[in-house]
C-alpha positions as CSV (number, residue, x, y, z in Angstrom):
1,X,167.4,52.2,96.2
2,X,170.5,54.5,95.5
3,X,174.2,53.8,95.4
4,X,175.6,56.9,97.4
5,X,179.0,56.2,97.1
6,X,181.5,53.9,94.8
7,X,184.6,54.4,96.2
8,X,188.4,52.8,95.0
9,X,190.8,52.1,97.2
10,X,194.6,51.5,96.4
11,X,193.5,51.5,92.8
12,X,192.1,54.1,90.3
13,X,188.4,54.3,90.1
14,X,187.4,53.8,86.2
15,X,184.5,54.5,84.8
16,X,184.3,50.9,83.5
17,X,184.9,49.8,87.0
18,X,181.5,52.4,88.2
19,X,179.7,50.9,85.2
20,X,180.3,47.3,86.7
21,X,179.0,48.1,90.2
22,X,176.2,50.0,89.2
23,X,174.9,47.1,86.6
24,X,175.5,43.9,89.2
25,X,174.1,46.1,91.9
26,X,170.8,47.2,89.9
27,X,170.2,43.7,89.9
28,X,169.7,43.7,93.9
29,X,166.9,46.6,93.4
30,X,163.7,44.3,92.7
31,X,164.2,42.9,96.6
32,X,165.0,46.5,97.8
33,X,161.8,48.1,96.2
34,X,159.6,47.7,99.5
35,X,161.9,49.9,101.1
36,X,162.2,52.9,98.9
37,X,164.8,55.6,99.0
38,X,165.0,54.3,102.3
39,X,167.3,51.8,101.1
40,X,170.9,53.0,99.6
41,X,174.2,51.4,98.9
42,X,177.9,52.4,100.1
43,X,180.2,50.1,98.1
44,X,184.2,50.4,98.1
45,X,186.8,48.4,95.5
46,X,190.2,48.0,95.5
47,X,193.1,46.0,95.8
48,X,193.9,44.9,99.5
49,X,197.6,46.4,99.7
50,X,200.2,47.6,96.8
51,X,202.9,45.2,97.2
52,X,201.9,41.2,96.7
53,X,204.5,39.2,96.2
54,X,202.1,37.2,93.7
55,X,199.7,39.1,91.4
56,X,196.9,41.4,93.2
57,X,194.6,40.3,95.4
58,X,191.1,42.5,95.1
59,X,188.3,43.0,97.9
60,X,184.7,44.4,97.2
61,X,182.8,45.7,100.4
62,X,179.0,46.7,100.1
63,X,177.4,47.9,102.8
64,X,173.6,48.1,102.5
65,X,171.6,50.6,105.0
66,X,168.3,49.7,104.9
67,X,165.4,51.2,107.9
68,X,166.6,49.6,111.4
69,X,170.0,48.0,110.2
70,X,173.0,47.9,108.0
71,X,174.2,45.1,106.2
72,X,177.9,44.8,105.7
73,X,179.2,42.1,103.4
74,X,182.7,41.9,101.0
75,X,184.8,39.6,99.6
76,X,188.1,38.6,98.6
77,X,189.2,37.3,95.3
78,X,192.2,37.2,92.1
79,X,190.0,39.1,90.3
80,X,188.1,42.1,90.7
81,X,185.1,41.4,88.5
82,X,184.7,38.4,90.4
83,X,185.1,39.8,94.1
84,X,182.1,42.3,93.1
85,X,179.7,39.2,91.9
86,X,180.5,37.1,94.6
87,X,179.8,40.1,97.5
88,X,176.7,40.9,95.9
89,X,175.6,37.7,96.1
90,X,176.5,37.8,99.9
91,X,174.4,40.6,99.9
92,X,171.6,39.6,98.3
93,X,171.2,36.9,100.7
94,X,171.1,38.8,103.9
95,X,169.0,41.1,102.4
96,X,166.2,38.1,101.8
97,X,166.8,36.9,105.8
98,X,166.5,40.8,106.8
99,X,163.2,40.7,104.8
100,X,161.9,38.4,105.9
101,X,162.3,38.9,109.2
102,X,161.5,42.3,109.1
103,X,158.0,40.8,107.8
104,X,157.9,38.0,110.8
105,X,158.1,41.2,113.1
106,X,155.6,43.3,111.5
107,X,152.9,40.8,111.2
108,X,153.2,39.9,115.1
């Protein structure tokens, strides 16, 4: 598994910000390990606009390429930290239906 991009949007990208994403993300590497460097991340931050009337309001979208499909999941949430958990989790639990699946179809 590889993370090709980390991208911010409306915001700046920090390097504590990378650091986060990379961390929570290697944690989603043990159930893309069958797949290889087939397998690779796109994941974009940021707030959703520049101008809420109360606080911001941050998003996290990962979008997980793996052979024969691409997963896209995000979220919405006060707080970035928090948006980036909660999306990974998403992820993490399409990944498990893809796989298995993906292993119903290749044992037929």
């Amino acid at each position: 598994m590889k993370i090709t991009k980390i991208q911010g949007t409306n915001m700046e990208m920090t390097e504590a910000i990378r650091n986060y994403v990379e961390s929570k993300l290697s944690k989603l590497e043990p159930k893309l390990e069958r797949f290889g460097e087939a397998a690779s991340l796109e994941v974009e931050v940021g707030k959703t606009t520049n101008h809420h009337n109360k606080g911001d309001v941050f998003r996290c979208e990962i979008h997980v390429i793996l052979p024969g499909k691409t997963i896209q999941v995000d979220d919405v949430q006060d707080d970035l930290y928090q948006a980036i958990v909660n999306a990974r989790d998403k992820a993490d639990r399409e990944i498990v239906e893809y796989k298995e699946s993906f292993d119903g179809r290749r044992r037929d």
